[in-house]
C-alpha positions in Angstrom: 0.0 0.0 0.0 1.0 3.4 -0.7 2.0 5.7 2.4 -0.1 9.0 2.1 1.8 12.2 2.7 -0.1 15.2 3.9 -0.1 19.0 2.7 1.4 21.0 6.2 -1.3 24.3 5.3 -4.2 22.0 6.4 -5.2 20.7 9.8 -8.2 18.3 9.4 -7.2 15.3 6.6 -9.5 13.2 4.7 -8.5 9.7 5.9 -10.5 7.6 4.2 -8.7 6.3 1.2 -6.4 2.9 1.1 -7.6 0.9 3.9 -6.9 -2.8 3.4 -9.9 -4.4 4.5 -10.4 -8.1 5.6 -13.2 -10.7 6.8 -12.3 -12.7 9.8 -10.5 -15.3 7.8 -10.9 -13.6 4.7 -9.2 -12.2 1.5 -8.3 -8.6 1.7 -9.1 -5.8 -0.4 -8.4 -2.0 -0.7 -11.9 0.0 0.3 -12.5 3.1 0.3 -14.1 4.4 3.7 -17.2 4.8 4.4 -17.7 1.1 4.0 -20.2 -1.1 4.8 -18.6 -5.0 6.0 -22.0 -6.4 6.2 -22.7 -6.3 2.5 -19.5 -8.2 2.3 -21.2 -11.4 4.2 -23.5 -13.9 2.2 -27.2 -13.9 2.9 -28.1 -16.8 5.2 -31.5 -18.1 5.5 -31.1 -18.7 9.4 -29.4 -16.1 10.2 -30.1 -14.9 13.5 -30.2 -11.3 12.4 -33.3 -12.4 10.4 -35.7 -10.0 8.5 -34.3 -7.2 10.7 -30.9 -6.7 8.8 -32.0 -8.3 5.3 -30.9 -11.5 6.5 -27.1 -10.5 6.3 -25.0 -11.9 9.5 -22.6 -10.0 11.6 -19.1 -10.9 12.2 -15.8 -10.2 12.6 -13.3 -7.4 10.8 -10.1 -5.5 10.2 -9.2 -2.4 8.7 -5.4 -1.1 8.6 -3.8 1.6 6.9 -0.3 2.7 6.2 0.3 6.2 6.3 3.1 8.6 6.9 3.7 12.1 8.4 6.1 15.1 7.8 8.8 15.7 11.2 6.9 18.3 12.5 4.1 16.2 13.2 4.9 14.5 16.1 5.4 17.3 18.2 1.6 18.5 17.6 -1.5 17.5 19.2 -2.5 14.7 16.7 -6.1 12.8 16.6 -8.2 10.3 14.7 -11.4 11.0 14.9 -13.9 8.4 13.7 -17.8 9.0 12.9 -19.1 5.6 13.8 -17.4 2.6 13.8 -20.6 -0.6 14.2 -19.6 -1.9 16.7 -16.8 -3.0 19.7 -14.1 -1.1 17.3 -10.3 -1.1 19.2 -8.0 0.9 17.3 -4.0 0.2 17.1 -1.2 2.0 16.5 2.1 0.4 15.2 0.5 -2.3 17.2 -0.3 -0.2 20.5 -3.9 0.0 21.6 -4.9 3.7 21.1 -8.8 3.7 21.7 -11.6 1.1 22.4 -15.2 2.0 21.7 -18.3 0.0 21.8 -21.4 1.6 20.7 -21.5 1.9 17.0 -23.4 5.1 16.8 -21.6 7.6 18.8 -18.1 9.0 17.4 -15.1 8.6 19.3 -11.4 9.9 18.9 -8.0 8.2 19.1 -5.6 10.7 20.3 -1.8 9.5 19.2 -0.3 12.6 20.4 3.2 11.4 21.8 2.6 8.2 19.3 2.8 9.0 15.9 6.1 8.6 14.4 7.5 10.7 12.0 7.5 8.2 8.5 5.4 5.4 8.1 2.8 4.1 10.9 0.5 1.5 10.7 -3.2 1.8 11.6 -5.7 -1.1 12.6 -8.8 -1.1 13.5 -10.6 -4.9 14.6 -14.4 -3.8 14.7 -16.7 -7.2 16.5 -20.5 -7.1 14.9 -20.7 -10.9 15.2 -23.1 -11.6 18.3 -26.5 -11.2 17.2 -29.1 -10.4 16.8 -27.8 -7.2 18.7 -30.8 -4.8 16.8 -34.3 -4.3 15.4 -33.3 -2.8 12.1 -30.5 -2.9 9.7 -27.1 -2.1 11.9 -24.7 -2.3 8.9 -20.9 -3.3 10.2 -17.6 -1.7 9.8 -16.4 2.0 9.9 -19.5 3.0 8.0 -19.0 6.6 8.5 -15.7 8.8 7.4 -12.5 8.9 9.4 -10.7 12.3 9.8 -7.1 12.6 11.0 -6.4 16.0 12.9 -3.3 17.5 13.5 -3.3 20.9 15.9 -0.2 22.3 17.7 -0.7 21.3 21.9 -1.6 24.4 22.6 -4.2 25.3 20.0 -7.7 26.1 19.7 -9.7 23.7 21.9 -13.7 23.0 21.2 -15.8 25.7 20.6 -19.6 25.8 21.1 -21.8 28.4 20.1 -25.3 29.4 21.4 -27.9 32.1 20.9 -28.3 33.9 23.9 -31.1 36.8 22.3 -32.4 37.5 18.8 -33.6 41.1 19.5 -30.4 42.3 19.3 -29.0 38.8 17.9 -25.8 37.9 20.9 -24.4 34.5 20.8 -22.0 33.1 23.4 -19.2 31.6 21.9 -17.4 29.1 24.7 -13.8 27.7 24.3 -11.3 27.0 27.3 -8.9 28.4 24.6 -6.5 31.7 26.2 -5.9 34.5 24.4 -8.1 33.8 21.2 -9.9 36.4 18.6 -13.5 36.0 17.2 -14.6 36.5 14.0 -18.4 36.6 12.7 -18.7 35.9 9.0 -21.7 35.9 6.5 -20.3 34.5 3.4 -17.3 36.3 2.9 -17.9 39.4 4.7 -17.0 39.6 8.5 -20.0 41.1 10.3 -18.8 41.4 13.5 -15.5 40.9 16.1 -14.5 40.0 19.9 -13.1 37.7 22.5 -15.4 34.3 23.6 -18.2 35.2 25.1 -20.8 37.0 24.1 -20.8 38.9 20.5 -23.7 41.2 19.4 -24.5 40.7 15.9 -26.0 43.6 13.9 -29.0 43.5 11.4 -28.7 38.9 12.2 -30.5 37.0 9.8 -32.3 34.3 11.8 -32.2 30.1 11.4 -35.7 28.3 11.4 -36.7 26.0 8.4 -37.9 27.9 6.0 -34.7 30.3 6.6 -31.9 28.3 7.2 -29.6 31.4 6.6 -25.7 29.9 8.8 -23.1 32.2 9.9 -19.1 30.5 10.6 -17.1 31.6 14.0 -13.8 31.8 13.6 -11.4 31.2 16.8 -7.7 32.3 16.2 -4.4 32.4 18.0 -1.3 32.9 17.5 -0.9 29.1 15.7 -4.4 27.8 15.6 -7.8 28.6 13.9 -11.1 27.0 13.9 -14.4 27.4 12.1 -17.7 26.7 13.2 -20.8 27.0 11.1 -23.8 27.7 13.4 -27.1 29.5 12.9 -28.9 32.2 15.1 -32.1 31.0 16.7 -34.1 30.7 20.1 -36.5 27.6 21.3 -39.1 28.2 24.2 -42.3 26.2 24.6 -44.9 26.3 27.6 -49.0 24.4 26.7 -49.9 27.9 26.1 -47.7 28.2 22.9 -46.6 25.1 22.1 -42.9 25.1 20.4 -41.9 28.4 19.4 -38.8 29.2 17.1 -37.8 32.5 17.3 -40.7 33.3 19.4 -42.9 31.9 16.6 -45.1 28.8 17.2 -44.1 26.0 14.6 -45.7 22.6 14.3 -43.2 19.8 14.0 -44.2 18.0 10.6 -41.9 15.4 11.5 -40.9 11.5 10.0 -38.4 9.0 11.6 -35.8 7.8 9.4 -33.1 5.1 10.4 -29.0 5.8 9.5 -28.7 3.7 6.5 -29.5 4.7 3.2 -31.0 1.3 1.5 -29.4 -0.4 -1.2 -26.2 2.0 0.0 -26.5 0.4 3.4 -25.5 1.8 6.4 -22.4 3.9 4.6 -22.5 7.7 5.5 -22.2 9.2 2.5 -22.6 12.9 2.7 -24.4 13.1 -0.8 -27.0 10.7 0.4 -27.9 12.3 3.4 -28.6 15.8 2.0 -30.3 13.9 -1.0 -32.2 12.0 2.0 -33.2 15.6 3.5 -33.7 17.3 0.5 -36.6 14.8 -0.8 -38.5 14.9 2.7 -38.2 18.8 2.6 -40.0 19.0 -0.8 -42.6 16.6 0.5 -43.5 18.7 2.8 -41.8 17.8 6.2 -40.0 20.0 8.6 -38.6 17.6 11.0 -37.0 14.2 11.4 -36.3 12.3 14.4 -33.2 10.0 14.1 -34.5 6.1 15.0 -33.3 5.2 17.4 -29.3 6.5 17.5 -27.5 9.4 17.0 -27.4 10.7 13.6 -24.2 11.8 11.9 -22.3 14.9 10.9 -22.9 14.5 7.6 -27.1 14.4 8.2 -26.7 17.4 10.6 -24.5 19.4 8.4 -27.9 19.3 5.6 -30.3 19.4 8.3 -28.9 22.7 8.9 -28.1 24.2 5.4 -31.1 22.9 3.8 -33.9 23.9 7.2 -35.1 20.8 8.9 -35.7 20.5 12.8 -34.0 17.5 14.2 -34.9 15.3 17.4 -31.6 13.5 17.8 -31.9 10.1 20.0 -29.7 8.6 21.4 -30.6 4.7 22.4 -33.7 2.4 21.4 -33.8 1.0 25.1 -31.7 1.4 28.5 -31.0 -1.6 30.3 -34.2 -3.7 29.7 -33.1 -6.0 26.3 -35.4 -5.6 23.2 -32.7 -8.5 21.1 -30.5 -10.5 22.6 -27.3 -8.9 22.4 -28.4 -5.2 22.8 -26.9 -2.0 23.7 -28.8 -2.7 27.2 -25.5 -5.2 27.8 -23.6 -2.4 27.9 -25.9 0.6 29.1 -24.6 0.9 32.6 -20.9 1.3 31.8 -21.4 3.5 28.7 -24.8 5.6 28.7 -22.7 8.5 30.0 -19.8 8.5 27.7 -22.4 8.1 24.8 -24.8 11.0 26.3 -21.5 13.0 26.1 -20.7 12.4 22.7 -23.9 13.0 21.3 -24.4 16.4 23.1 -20.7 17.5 22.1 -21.2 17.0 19.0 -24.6 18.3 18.5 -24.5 21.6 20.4 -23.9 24.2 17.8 -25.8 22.9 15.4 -29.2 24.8 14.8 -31.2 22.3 13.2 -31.2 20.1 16.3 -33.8 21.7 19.0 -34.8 18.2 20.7 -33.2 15.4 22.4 -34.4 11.5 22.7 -32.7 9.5 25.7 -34.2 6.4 24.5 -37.5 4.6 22.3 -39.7 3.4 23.3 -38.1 2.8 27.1 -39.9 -0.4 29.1 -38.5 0.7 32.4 -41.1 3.7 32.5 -43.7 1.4 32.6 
């Protein structure tokens, strides 16, 4: 395989491309991520996965990767971060355990700060799907959404979140732990407004709800670091009197549930099918889509936002009660935290999302 070299003016890489992929006592063979390892399996009539994922078993994989990085990169901060991985993915690097995740919804990062070597490294990922039935739709298997790698110097911008704190004037709050960092406002190309983190008044704001889905990007500097967030100006309040109000206007959800996959695609993330996905239930009519029953993706969010479409984002089907045999409710104790956490983190400044699912459906309320 070829190493892949990376250009030193960017910080976030595209990582999906050259990953020798192999079935658990299989052939290998170059993919492309996102990839779907469950088409890879023969149907089987018996399988205990049944009618739920097309009759396509589970089971075991690898992904590795040979890549290699410029001197300078070692001494940054450097990070993998992975969309979704379905499911029980441990990550290796030049044969050291990086990063172990088990839910295959949620994203999780491998940081290999200190462990990156400058040349060639060698990635591997081992993802486990093969205990089933461990769901009630079609799970997919594999690192089904894209992979990132992200290289920042130590002491660099860290997260950012952005929220509207008033519409009439517009202020948003922009948060980061980062010291000594400048804001920037910008509409398109012209910058329409200037601080420190915290609060920032816009002037003459163009508001986000679905039929205006106008974004704005924050940009955080320092000395050696930027970071751009796209984010969109808008309030939420709701009481019985008013029902739901955006932007202190009462909207009625006109909602439909759709699941992660994208059919004959499978569960692969592909960015152009989830804004094609979005598009099509926006000229039907719809204003809203609730994600069943897991956390839906960046890529989903991202056209949520840019195309005006509220989103109830969930985060389980069940707790700790099982629904199939080998659920997420084996593992809900030890990870319904962690998982919370991601979802939130990664959801916070987007606009389209104004409501959050802790679980379907949930027995244990009963």
């Amino acid at each position: 395989m070829h190493p892949v070299f990376f250009k030193e003016s960017a910080m976030i890489f595209d990582f999906n491309n050259d990953w020798l992929f192999c079935r658990q006592d299989g052939e290998p063979k170059t993919v492309t991520l996102p990839h779907d390892a469950m088409l890879e399996e023969p149907r089987q009539k018996n399988c205990h996965n049944g009618k739920d994922c097309g009759y396509f078993p589970g089971g075991k994989y690898s992904y590795e990767k040979h890549f290699a990085v410029p001197q300078e990169y070692p001494e940054q901060k450097v990070s993998i971060l992975f969309d979704g991985v379905y499911q029980n993915a441990v990550v290796y690097l030049n044969g050291e355990p990086v990063a172990k995740h088990r839910y295959g919804y949620t994203e999780f990062t491998a940081d290999i700060t200190g462990k990156v070597r400058k040349g060639e490294n060698f990635l591997r990922v081992t993802v486990d799907n093969s205990l089933e039935p461990n769901c009630r739709w079609y799970t997919g298997s594999g690192i089904y959404r894209p992979v990132h790698l992200m290289v920042k110097p130590k002491d660099g911008v860290r997260p950012v979140k952005i929220r509207t704190v008033s519409i009439a004037p517009a202020v948003v709050e922009v948060q980061t732990e980062t010291e000594h960092a400048a804001v920037e406002i910008w509409d398109g190309a012209q910058c329409v407004a200037k601080g420190a983190p915290g609060v920032i008044e816009i002037p003459q704001a163009k508001l986000w709800d679905a039929e205006h889905p106008n974004l704005y990007t924050c940009v955080i500097k320092t000395e050696n670091d930027e970071e751009s967030v796209p984010f969109g100006i808008r309030t939420l309040t709701w009481s019985a009197k008013t029902g739901l109000c955006v932007n202190g206007k009462t909207v009625k959800l006109r909602g439909g549930c759709i699941h992660h996959d994208n059919g004959i695609l499978g569960a692969c993330g592909f960015a152009d099918a989830e804004e094609r996905r979005i598009r099509i239930m926006k000229k039907a009519g719809y204003n809203a889509v609730r994600c069943a029953h897991n956390p839906a993706s960046r890529a989903l969010l991202d056209a949520c936002d840019r195309l005006g479409m509220y989103v109830m984002d969930e985060a389980f089907d069940g707790w700790y009660t099982p629904k199939t045999y080998h659920d997420y409710s084996r593992i809900f104790a030890e990870n319904w935290q962690d998982d919370l956490t991601a979802m939130i983190a990664k959801d916070y400044s987007h606009p389209s999302v104004i409501l959050y699912s802790i679980g379907n459906e949930v027995s244990e309320t009963a």
